[in-house]
N, C-alpha and C positions, 0 to 999 in steps of 0.2 A: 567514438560514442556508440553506444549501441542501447539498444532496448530490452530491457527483462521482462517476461513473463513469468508473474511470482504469486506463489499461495501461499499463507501464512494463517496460523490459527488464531484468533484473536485473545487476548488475555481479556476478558468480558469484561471482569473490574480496573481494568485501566483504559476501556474503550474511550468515557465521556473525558478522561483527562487529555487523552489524544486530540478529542475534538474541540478542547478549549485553548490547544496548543496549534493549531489548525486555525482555528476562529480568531487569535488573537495574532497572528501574522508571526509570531516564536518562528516557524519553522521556515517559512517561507525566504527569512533572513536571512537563515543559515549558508553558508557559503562552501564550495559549489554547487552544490543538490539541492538548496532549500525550493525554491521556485519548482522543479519538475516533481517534488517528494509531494508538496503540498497541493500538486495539481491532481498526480496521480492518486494519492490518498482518500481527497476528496471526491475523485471516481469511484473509487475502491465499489467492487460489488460480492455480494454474497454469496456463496456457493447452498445452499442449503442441504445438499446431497451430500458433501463433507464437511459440513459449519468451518469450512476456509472464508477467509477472505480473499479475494484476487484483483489482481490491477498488474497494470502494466508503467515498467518505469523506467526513466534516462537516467543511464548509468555509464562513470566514467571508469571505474575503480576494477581494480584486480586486487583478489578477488572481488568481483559481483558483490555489489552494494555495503563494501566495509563499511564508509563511513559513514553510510545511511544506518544501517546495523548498529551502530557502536552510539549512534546520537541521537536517534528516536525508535525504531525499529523492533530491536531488540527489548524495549522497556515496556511496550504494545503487543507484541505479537511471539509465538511461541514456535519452533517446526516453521520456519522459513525456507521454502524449498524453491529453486530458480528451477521454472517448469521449461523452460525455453533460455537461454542466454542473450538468442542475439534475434528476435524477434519483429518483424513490420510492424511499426505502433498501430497504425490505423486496423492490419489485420488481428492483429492480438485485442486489441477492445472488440472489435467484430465477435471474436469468441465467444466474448461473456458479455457484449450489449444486453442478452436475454436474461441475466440474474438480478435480482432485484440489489438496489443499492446497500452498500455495508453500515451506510448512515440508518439509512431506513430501519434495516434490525434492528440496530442500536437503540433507535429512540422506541421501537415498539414492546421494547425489554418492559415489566414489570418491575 
């Protein structure tokens, strides 16, 4: 297992579908990623210097988060780039502790 350090662009008009996918426990169920996708996601923070989103996440897969990719990922987010591969969780959140929440944007959208 190792941990991803990942930025991704957010597709804006499929943000609130992610968070009702999120909020209704969908993802969480998924098997084996659901639990660590839905923890991480729900950290997910803003980059505002690059409108990324970033979060860090537990990953089993070769390559780096296929089946995350293929079953929520990819339907959300655009330019998914593994900034680090194999990452300390605790230090990788330390990183971007200081960006404001990706939730937070979202809802302060107009």
């Amino acid at each position: 297992m190792a941990y991803r350090f990942v930025r991704a662009r957010p597709i804006t008009d499929r943000l609130a579908e992610l968070r009702e996918r999120l909020d209704s426990g969908e993802i969480a169920e998924m098997k084996p990623f659901g639990t660590g996708m839905t923890t991480a996601l729900n950290d997910a923070r803003y980059d505002p210097d690059t409108g990324e989103a970033v979060w860090i996440e537990e990953d089993y897969c070769t390559p780096p988060l296929a089946m995350e990719r293929e079953a929520v990922l990819d339907d959300h987010f655009g330019a998914i780039t593994i900034v680090d591969p194999d990452v300390d969780e605790s230090a990788g959140w330390e990183r971007i502790d200081g960006l404001p929440s990706l939730w937070e944007r979202v809802e302060a959208k107009p």
